[in-house]
N, C-alpha and C positions, 0 to 999 in steps of 0.2 A: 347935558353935562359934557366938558369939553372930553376928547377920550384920555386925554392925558391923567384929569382925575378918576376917569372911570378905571385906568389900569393902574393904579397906584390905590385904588380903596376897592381891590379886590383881592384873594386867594385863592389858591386852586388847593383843594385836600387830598387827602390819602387817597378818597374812592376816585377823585377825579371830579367832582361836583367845584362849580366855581360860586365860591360864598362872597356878596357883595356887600359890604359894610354898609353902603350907604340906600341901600335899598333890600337887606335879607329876605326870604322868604323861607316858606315851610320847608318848600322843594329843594331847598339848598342843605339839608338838615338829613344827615344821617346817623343811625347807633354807631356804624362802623367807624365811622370817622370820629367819634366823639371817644370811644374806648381808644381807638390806636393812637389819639393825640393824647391824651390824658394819659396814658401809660408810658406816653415816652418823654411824659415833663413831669420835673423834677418838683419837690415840696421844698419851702423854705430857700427859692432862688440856689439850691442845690449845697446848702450848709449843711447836713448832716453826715452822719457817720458814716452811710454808703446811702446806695440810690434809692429814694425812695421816691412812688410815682403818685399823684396825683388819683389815677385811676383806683390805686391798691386803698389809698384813704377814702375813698370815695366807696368802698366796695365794702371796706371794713365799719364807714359810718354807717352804713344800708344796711347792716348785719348783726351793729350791735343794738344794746337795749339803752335807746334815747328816743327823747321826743320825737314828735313828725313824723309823717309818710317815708316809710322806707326807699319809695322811688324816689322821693323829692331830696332824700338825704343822698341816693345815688349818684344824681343828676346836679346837686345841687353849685357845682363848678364847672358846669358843661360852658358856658362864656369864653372860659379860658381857652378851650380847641379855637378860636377863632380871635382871641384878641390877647390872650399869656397869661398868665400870674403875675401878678402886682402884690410884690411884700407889703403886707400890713404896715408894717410901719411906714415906709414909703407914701403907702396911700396915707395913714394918718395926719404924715409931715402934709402933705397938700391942705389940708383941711386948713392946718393951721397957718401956714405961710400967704398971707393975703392975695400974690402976688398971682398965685398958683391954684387957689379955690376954684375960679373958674375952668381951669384945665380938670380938676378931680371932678367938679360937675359936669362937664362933656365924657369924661371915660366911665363915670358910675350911669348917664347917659346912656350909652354904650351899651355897655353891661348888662344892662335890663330890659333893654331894647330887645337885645341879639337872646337874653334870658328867656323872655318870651314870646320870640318865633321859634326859640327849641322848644318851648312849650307847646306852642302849637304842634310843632312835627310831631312829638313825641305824645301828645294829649294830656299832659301834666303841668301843672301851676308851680312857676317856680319865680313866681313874684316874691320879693323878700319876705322873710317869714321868721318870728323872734325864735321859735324852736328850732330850727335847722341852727340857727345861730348859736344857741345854746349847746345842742351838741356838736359842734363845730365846734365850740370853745373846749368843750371835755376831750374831745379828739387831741385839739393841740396839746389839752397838758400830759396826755396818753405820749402823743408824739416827743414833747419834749424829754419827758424822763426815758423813752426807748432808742431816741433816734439821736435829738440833741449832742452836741460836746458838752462838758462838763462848763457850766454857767458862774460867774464870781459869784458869790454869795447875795452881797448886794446889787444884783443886776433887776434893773425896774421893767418887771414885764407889762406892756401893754394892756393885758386882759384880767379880770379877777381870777385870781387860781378856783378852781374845781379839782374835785377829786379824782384821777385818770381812771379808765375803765383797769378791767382786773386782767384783762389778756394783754404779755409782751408782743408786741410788735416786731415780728421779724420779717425785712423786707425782699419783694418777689422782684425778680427779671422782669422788663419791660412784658414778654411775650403771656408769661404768666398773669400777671396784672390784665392786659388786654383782654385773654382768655378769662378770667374770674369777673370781669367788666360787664363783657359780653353777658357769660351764665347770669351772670345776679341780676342785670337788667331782663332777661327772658324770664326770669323765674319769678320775677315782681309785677314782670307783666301776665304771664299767665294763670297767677292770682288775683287780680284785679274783677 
């Protein structure tokens, strides 16, 4: 590979570890790095009421009572440390737009790719899975009635509504989030 795209389809992380898109491995794969990037990115391309992090959703899916593996509910956005958040909807327009289909199939590519060498680091299967999905869907309508701006009445949401979980959502500090990231992944792993 010429080095040109070798430096250009690389990052270097929080710890220092240099993660290679076009060849990741396990070794490239840390908790630490996957909590302090997840905590300091934003849900919903950063449209809510104040900052809400990725990690803290990620901490509070793992916490509540939904389907799936509590770790896999943890983990279940760890991709994004390495390649961002992509709005839903965004991604759905690809689908639909001909032009563009094959772009969304190289990044969900991607996605699952880089999904399952954090699998491997971490020893967890976080191949697509319809449960994660489902509480993933009840998160968002949790998020939307806590976090959201107030929505026109007629606004066509993407996803079937669900009933939100019964706890309000009040959002932590990047350091906070990192911190609760951390505990809840040790604490799922020394259950295991």
């Amino acid at each position: 590979m010429p080095e040109m795209t070798k430096k250009i389809a690389d990052i270097v992380t929080y710890t220092g570890k240099v993660f290679e898109f076009l060849n990741p491995k396990p070794e490239m794969v840390c908790i630490e790095d996957i909590a302090h990037a997840l905590a300091n990115m934003c849900r919903y391309t950063g449209h809510v009421k104040q900052f809400y992090s990725v990690a803290q959703h990620s901490v509070l899916m793992a916490n509540a009572d939904l389907p799936g593996d509590p770790l896999v509910r943890l983990l279940h956005d760890s991709a994004e440390v390495y390649i961002g958040d992509m709005a839903s909807p965004w991604k759905g327009l690809l689908v639909v737009v001909d032009i563009c289909n094959e772009y969304y199939e190289t990044v969900k590519c991607f996605e699952q790719r880089i999904g399952a060498v954090i699998g491997t680091a971490l020893g967890v299967d976080l191949s697509p899975n319809p449960e994660i999905k489902l509480g993933d869907t009840r998160m968002f309508w949790t998020e939307v009635r806590d976090l959201m701006p107030k929505m026109p009445d007629d606004y066509k949401w993407g996803v079937s509504r669900m009933q939100p979980l019964d706890a309000k959502i009040i959002p932590w500090n990047p350091i906070v989030a990192e911190g609760m990231f951390l505990a809840t992944y040790n604490k799922l792993k020394e259950n295991l």
